[in-house]
VEXBA-444165 format. One record per residue (C-alpha): residue in three letters; x, y, z. Coordinates in steps of 0.1 Angstrom, whole numbers, padded with zeros to 4 digits, always signed. Example, Ala and Ser with C-alpha at 12.3 -4.5 7.8 and 13.67 -1.06 7.14 Angstrom:
<palos>
ALA+0123-0045+0078SER+0137-0011+0071
</palos>
This chain:
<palos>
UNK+0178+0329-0398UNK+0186+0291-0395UNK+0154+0270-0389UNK+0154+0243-0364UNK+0135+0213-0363UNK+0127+0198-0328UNK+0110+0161-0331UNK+0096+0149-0297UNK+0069+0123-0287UNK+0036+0145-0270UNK+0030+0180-0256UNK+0038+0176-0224UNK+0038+0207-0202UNK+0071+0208-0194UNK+0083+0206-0230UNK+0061+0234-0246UNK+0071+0255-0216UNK+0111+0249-0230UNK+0103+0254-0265UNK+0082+0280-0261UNK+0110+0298-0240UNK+0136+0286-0267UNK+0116+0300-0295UNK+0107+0336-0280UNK+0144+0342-0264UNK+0166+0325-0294UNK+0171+0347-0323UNK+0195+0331-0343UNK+0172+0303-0351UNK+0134+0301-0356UNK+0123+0268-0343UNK+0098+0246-0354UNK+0083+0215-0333UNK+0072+0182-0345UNK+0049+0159-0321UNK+0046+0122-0332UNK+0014+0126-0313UNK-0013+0148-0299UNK-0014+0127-0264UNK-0013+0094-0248UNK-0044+0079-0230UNK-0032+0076-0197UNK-0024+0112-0199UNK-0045+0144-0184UNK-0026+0173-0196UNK-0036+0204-0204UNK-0014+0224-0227UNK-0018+0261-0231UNK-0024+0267-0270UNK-0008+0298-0274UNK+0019+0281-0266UNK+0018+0261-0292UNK+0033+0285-0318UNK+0053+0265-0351UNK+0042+0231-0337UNK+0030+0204-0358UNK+0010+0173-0348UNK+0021+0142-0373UNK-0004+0115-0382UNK+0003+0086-0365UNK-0007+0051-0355UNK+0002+0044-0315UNK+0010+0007-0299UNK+0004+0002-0269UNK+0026-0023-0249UNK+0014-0032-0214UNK+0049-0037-0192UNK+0050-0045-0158UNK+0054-0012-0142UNK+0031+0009-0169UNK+0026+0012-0207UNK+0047+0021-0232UNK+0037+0037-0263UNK+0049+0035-0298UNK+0039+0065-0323UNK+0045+0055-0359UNK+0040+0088-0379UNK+0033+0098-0414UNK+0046+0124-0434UNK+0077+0126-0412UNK+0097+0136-0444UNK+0071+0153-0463UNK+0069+0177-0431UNK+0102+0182-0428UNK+0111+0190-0465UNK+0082+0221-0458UNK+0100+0234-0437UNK+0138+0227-0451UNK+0155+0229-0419UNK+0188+0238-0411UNK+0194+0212-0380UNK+0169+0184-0368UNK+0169+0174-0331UNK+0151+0143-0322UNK+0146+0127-0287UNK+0149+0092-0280UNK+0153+0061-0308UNK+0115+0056-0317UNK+0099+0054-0355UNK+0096+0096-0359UNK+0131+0102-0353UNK+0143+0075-0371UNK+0126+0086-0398UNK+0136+0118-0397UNK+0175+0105-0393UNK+0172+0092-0426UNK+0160+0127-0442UNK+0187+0142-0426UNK+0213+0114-0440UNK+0200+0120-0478UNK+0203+0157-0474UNK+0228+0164-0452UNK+0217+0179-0425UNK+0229+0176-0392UNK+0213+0158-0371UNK+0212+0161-0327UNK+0204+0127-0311UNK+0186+0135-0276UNK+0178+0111-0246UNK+0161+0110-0209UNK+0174+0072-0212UNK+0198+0057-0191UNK+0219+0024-0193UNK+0198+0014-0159UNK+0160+0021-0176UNK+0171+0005-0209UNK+0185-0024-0193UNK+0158-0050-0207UNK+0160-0037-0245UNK+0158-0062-0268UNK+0187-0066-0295UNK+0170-0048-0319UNK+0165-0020-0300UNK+0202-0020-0289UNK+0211-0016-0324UNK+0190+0012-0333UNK+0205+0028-0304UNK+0239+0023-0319UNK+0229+0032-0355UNK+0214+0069-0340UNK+0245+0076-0323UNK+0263+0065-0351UNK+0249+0088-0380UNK+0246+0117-0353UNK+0265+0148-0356UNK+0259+0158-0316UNK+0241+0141-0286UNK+0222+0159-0258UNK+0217+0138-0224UNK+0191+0152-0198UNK+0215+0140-0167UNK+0250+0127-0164UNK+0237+0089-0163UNK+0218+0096-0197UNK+0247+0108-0215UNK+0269+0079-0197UNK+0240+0056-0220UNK+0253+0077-0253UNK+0288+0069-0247UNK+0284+0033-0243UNK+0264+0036-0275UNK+0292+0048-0296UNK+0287+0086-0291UNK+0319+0109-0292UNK+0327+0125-0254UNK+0332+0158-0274UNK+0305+0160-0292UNK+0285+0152-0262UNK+0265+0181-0239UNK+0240+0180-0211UNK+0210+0195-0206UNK+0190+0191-0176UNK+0153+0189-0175UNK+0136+0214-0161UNK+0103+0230-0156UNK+0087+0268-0150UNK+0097+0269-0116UNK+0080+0306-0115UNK+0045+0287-0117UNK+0052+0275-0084UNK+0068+0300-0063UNK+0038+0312-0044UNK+0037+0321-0005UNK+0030+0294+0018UNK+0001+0298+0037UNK-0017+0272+0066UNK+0008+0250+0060UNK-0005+0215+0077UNK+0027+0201+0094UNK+0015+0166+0092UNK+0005+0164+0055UNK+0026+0147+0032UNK+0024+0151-0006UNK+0028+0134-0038UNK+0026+0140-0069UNK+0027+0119-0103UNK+0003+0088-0122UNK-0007+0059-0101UNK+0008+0032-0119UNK+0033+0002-0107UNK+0069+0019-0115UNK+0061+0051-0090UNK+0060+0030-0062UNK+0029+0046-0041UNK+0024+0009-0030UNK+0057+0012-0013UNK+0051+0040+0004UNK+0019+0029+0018UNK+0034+0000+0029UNK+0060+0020+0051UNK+0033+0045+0062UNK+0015+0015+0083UNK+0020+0012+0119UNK+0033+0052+0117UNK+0026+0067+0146UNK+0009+0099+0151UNK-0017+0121+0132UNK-0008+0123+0094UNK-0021+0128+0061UNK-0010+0116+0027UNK-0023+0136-0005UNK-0019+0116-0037UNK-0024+0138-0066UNK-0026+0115-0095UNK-0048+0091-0115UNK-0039+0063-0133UNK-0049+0023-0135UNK-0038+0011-0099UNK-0058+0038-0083UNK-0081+0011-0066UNK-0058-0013-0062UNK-0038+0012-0040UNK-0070+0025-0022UNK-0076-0013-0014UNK-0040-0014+0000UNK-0046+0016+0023UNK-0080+0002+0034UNK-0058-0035+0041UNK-0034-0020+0058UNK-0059+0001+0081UNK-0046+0038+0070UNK-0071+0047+0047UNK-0085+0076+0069UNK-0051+0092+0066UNK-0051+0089+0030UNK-0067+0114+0003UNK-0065+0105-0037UNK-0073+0139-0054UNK-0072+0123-0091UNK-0059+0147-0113UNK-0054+0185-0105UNK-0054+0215-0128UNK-0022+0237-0120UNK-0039+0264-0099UNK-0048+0235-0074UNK-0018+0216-0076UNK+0000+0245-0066UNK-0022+0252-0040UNK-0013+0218-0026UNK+0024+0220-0028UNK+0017+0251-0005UNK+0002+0239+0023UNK+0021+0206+0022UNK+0051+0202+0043UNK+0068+0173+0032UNK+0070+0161-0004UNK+0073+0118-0010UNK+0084+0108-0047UNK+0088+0065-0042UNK+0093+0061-0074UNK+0111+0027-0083UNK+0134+0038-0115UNK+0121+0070-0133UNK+0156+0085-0144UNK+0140+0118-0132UNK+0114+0132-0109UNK+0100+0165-0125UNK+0080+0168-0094UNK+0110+0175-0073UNK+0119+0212-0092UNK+0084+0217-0086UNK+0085+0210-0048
</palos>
């Protein structure tokens, strides 16, 4: 059996649902996962451990860059190498063009082992890279056997980097949609939902600013934490809609499910994620 090597930032739920499927429905491969962290501060996530079957957790130093619309985090892991001459895999698959994977790129290059360059990145989110950043996308795609692009506009970012339209494939995100097909019950035909962190780039500012002077009973259910939570609650109160608002913070699956049920309209503002989870769920 060939052994597989998947290199990706944190656990997030989404992901371990995918591997987790990956790894108990492939059998031609046994699959191992590498994180480059265990989580991210601004992150609430709770990951079901069992699920966390052949997953490793790297040591690793994190940067944190404050940006205009949120933070970005840089992971720079230890032992990248070390872990991955352990396990001696057949095929390493790394997402994005940060430290881990790079690393990893050049175990793959001394041993020669194929190497899958994955992305969520499009030309339109990357569009304020710095040079060096450009180049590393172009030296990934270079010494890449095969790309994987999460949406048409992601693997349009591969091309211009270099990669070969052959070699390239999509593969769209997704989440366990059977989580969240429960019956609808006492649905409140007024109540709008959404669902995500409360930071600049989702745009919840925006959509409080077209919610004022609505007319008509309404409420909007924000199911989210994150740093502008009072400077959004302050908006609502300025704008004289803050009885129609309701910030849940951050809600374990059973009640965010329960939410999607009795919602009847689902609002995602965001300003340029390259993909809105949230929407399979919906």
């Amino acid at each position: 059996m060939k052994r597989v090597v998947i290199i990706t930032n944190i656990p997030s739920p989404y992901r371990v649902d995918l591997f987790d499927y990956l790894r108990k429905h492939t059998t031609e491969y046994e699959i191992y996962i590498l994180y480059a962290s265990r989580n991210e501060d601004n992150r609430q996530w709770k990951i079901e451990r069992e699920k966390l079957v052949n997953s490793r957790f790297l040591d690793s130093y994190t940067i944190k860059i404050p940006r205009r619309y949120d933070t970005k985090y840089i992971h720079i892991s230890k032992g990248v190498g070390s872990e991955l001459a352990r396990i001696q895999p057949d095929l390493v698959v790394g997402s994005e063009y940060n430290p881990t994977v790079l690393q990893a790129l050049q175990y793959c290059r001394r041993r020669q082992i194929p190497y899958i360059s994955s992305t969520d990145g499009t030309l339109h989110s990357e569009r304020n890279i710095n040079k060096i950043l450009r180049w590393l996308r172009f030296w990934v795609i270079k010494h890449a056997s095969a790309y994987i692009a999460s949406s048409t506009k992601s693997q349009e970012a591969q091309l211009a980097y270099g990669a070969k339209e052959e070699s390239c494939f999509i593969s769209f995100l997704t989440v366990d949609i059977e989580k969240y097909l429960v019956e609808q019950q006492a649905i409140q035909p007024a109540r709008m939902l959404y669902v995500g962190s409360l930071i600049e780039r989702k745009g919840v500012d925006l959509l409080l600013k077209a919610l004022h002077g609505l007319k008509g009973d309404y409420t909007l259910a924000l199911a989210g934490d994150g740093p502008e939570k009072e400077n959004l609650q302050k908006l609502a109160e300025d704008l004289g809609i803050a009885s129609h608002g309701e910030f849940l913070g951050y809600l374990s699956q059973e009640r965010l499910r329960e939410e999607y049920a009795k919602s009847s309209l689902f609002v995602l503002p965001t300003r340029e994620d390259c993909f809105g989870l949230v929407i399979l769920e919906a």
